[in-house]
C-alpha positions, 0 to 999 in steps of 0.5 A: 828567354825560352818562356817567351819562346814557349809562348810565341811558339804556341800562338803560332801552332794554335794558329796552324803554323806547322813548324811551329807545331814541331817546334812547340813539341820539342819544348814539351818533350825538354821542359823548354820555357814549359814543365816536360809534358810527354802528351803534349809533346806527342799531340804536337808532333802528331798534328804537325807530322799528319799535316805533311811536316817532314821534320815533324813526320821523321821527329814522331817516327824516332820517338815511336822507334825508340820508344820516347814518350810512346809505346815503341812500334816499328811499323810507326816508326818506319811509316813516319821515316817513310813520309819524312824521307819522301820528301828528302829528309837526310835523317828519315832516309838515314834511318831507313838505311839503319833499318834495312842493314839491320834487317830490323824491318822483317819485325815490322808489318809494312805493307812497303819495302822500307827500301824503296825511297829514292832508290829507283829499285824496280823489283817486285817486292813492294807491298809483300811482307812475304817476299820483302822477309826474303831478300838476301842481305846482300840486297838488304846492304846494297839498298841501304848504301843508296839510302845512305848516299842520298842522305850523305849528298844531302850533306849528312855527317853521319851518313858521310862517314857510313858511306866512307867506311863503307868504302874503306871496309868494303864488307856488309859483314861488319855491321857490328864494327859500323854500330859500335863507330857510330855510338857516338854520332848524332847531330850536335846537341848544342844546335837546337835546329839539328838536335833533341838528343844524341841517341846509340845509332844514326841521327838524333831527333831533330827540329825545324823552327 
């Protein structure tokens, strides 16, 4: 009974359960057991994601990157994919790939190299928007590989299959033939603990509950 569900849901977040936080969030933002309310769903999330939710935190930063129920911001976006990925997130260190590939993080303002999570990179350019602008896309490319293999020895399908046709390619050039063979991957919908929705690139916005 996704009413039921709702309810428990919501004692639970009030009573500071941050899962329950995030999960009370998806039910806002799909109408699940409550009529949609995109507010609500974004206070939800918030709250759970500042108290150091990493499904949470990478859940806030897909709504702020794609815009959903949020005015769309590459710096939230990739603050909270950060945070997330931190703390071993597939999906947040999955995205950072996407963003470092295509070099989407030179229209941000971050004052870090979205690259440097689990990449044990030791250059210099952490903290300088100025010198991280001028990677070489080589590098670019390298770093999101190692995103990508963290993500996909986590056990990450869509990872698994960019680090395999990685391979298969062996070509950073061919970003347009990645995005368009990864229009279709997502995590499964059906699977409430994995999916809110299928988006265009990478992972879907999850929920842990």
């Amino acid at each position: 009974n996704t009413q039921t569900a709702y309810q428990l849901y919501s004692t639970a977040a009030l009573e500071g359960y941050h899962c329950a936080q995030n999960a009370l969030a998806k039910c806002y933002k799909q109408g699940f057991g409550i009529e949609t309310d995109i507010h609500q769903s974004m206070k939800w999330f918030s709250m759970a994601a500042e108290a150091g939710h990493a499904e949470a935190q990478y859940n806030l930063a897909y709504c702020y990157e794609h815009g959903s129920g949020v005015e769309a911001s590459n710096d939230l976006a990739l603050h909270y994919y950060r945070l997330s990925a931190e703390q071993g997130n597939a999906h947040a260190l999955y995205s950072l790939g996407w963003y470092l590939r295509h070099h989407r993080f030179k229209e941000a303002k971050g004052d870090r190299d979205p690259g440097h999570v689990g990449t044990n990179n030791n250059d210099n350019s952490s903290g300088n928007g100025s010198s991280s602008s001028s990677r070489s896309k080589r590098e670019d490319f390298d770093k999101s590989m190692q995103l990508f293999l963290i993500a996909a020895e986590k056990g990450l399908a869509e990872a698994q299959y960019i680090v395999g046709l990685s391979y298969d390619v062996g070509n950073e050039d061919d970003d347009d033939d990645d995005e368009e063979d990864t229009e279709e991957v997502g995590a499964g919908a059906e699977d409430t603990d994995t999916a809110l929705q299928t988006p265009k690139k990478g992972s879907s916005m999850i929920n842990e509950s």
